[in-house]
Steps between C-alpha positions, in 0.01 A plus 500: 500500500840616561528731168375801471132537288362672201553842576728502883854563477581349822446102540300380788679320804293114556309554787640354849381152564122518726316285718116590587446458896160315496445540899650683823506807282782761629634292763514188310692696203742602774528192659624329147659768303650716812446889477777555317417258212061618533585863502828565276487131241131540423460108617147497539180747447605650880787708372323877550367369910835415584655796340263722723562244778911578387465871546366477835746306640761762344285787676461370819916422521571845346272698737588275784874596391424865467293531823826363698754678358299835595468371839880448518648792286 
């Protein structure tokens, strides 16, 4: 699968290796694969929850960032 098909110019990269999280769902997936490896590696069928779950975290320590330095400046 690594060459390109009948009719694409660009090959296709193999897919990153994937494991299917039977139970625990989210928390499970982030308990074995860490939120890094869930949300950025595509580990396991979780990757878009812990993206979302990503972005919050990134929100809540920009605005908490933001909101002091307004406070102090």
């Amino acid at each position: 699968m690594s060459g390109p098909r009948k009719g694409e110019r660009i090959s296709r990269r193999d897919p990153p290796p994937y494991e299917e999280i039977e139970e625990g769902g989210l928390r499970a997936a982030l308990s074995k694969h860490g939120l890094i490896g869930t949300a950025l590696q595509d580990q396991n069928q979780y990757g878009p929850q812990a993206m979302i779950l990503l972005l919050v975290i990134t929100a809540t320590i920009t605005g908490t960032f933001l909101g002091i330095a307004m406070i102090v400046f």
